[in-house]
C-alpha positions as CSV (number, residue, x, y, z in Angstrom):
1,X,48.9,146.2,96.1
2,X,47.2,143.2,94.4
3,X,49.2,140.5,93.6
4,X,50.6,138.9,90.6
5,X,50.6,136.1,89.4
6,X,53.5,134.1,88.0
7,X,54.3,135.2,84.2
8,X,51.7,138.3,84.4
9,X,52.6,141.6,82.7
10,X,53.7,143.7,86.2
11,X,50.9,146.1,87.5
12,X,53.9,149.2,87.8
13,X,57.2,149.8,86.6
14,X,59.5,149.5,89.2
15,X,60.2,152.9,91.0
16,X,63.9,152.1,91.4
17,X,64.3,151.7,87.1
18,X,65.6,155.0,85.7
19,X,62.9,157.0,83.1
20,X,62.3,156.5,80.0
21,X,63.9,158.7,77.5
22,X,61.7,160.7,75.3
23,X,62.3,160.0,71.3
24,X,63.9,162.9,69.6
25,X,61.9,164.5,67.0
26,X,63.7,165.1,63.5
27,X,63.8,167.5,61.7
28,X,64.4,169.4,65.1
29,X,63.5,173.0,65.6
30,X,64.8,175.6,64.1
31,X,67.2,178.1,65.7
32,X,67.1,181.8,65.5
33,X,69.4,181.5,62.6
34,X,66.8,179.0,60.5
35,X,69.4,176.3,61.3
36,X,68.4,172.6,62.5
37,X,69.5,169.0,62.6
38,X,67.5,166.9,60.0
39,X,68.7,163.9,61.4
40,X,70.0,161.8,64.5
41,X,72.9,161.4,62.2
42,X,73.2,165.0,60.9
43,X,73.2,165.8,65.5
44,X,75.9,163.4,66.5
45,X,78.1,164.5,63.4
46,X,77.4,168.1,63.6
47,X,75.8,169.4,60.7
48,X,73.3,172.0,60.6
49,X,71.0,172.3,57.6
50,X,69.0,175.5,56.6
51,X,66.1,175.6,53.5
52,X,65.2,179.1,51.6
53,X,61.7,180.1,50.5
54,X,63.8,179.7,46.9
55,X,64.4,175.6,47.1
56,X,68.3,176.8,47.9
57,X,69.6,175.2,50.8
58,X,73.0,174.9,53.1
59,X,74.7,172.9,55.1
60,X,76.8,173.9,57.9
61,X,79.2,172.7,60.5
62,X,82.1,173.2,62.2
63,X,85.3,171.4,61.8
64,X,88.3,169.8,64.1
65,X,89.9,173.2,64.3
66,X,87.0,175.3,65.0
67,X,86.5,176.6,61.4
68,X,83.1,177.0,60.5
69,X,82.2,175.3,56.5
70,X,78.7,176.2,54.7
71,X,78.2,173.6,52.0
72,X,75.6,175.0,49.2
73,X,73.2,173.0,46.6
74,X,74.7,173.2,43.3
75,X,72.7,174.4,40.4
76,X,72.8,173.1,36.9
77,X,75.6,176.2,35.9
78,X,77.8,174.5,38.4
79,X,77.8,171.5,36.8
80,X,79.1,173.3,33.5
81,X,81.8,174.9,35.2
82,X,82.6,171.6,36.9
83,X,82.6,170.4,33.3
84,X,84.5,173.2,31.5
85,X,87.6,173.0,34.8
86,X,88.1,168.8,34.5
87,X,88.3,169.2,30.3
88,X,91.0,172.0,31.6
89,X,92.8,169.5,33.9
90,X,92.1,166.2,33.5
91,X,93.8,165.4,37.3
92,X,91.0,167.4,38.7
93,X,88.4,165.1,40.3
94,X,84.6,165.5,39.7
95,X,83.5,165.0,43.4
96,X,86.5,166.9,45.1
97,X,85.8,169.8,42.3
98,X,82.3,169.7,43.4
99,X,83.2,170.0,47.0
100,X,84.9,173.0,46.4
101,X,82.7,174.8,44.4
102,X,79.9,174.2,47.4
103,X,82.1,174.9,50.1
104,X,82.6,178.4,52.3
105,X,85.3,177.6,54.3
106,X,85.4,180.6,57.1
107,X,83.1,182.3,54.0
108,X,85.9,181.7,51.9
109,X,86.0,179.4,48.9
110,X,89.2,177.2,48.7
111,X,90.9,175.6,46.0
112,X,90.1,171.8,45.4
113,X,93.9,170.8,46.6
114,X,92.6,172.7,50.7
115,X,90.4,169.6,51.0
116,X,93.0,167.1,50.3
117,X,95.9,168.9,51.6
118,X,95.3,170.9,54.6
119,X,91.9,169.6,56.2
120,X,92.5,165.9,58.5
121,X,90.8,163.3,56.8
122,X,87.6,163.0,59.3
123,X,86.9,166.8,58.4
124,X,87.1,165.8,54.6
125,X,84.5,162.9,55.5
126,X,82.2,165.3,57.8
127,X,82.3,167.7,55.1
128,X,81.3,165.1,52.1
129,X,78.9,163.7,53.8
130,X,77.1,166.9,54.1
131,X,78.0,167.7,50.5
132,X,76.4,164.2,49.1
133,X,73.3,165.1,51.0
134,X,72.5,167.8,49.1
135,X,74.0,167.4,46.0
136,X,74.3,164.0,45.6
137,X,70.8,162.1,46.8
């Protein structure tokens, strides 16, 4: 092995050093379902996205207790009727209104009170987060 001189760049990475990692790739593959992370983020929190041939696309994860939640892009008609419910009940929030009218919960839609009521705050977090990426970027 030729030697080196003091303050050289090394001739070979030392065999005892682990390997390198190799860089993720995002968006990731697709699974057989169309699903795939779009992100590092989207991985390490869980959520799954999925685009149509139509522009449409979903969100999906799965919260603390196992349920599975599909978020959907709202369309301008869902703004009206996001409208139309607040001028009904002016408690109602905009963004938590929203939520709920994008949100399958076990393929069920819930009332906007299930997502401040009955789902643990880091589930309300994981689910807005996947909600503001569609609907509000």
């Amino acid at each position: 092995m030729p030697e080196e001189k003091k303050g050289s760049v090394p001739l070979m990475e030392n065999p005892s050093s682990p390997p390198h990692k190799k860089a993720k790739i995002y968006p990731a593959e697709k699974d057989a379902d169309g699903f795939y992370y779009a992100s590092e983020d989207d991985e390490t929190n869980g959520i799954l996205s999925k685009e149509y041939d139509n522009g449409s696309a979903v969100k999906k994860l799965t919260l603390s207790n196992g349920v599975t939640a599909i978020i959907r892009r709202l369309k301008g008609r869902d703004f009206i009727e996001t409208k139309k419910r607040i001028q009904a009940d002016s408690d109602l929030d905009p963004d938590n209104l929203g939520l709920a009218m994008a949100t399958l919960i076990d393929g069920k839609s819930q009332p906007p009170e299930y997502y401040l009521d009955d789902l643990y705050q880091k589930d309300y977090l994981k689910l807005f987060v996947a909600y503001g990426r569609l609907n509000l970027e």
